[in-house]
C-alpha positions in Angstrom: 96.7 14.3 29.6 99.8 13.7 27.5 102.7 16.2 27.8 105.2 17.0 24.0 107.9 19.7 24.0 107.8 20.7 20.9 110.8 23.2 19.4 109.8 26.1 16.6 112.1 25.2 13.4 111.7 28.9 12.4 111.6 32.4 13.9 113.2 32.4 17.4 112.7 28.5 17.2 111.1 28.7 21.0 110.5 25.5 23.3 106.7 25.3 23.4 104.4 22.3 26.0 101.9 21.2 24.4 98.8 19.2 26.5 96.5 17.8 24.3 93.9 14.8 24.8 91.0 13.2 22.7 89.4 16.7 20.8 91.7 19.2 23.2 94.8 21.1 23.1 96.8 23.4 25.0 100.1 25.1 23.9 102.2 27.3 26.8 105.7 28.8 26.6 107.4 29.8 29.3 104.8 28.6 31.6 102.1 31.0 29.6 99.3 30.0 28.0 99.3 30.7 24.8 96.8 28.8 22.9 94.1 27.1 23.9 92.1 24.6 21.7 89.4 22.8 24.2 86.7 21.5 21.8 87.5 19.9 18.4 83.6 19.7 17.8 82.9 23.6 18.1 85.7 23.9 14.7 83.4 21.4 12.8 86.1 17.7 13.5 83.9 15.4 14.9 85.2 13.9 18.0 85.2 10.6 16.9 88.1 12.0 14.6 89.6 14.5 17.0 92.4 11.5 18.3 95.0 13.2 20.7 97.7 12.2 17.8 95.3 14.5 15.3 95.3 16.9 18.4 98.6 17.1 18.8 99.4 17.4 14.5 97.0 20.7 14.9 99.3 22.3 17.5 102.8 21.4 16.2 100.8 23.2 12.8 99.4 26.1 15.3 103.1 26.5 16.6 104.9 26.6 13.4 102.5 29.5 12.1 101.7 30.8 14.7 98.0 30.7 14.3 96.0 32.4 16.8 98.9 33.4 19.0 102.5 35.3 19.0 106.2 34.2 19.5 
């Protein structure tokens, strides 16, 4: 599974990992999970379109507002 650091540009502009494959993703900070996304299919993206670089657009998006999770 492909590893991205991915740094915040706003609020405290935290280092987040982000794991993320074909139709998954994981974001952690600080070792702490703190989203994850493990079927595209259940959100209605059908896997043939779920491509890990789709995957990991969705979390750099989830990370910059902060959707489903805090800073």
């Amino acid at each position: 599974m492909p590893i991205e650091e991915y740094k915040r540009r706003t609020g405290k502009q935290l280092t987040y990992t982000i794991e993320y494959d074909h139709g998954e993703y994981f974001i952690f900070q600080n070792g702490l999970m703190k989203k994850a996304f493990p079927d595209a299919m259940a959100t209605g993206i059908p896997f043939k379109e779920a491509k890990p670089d789709l995957m990991l657009k969705l979390a750099i998006g989830d990370i910059e507002s902060l959707n489903g999770m805090d800073e």
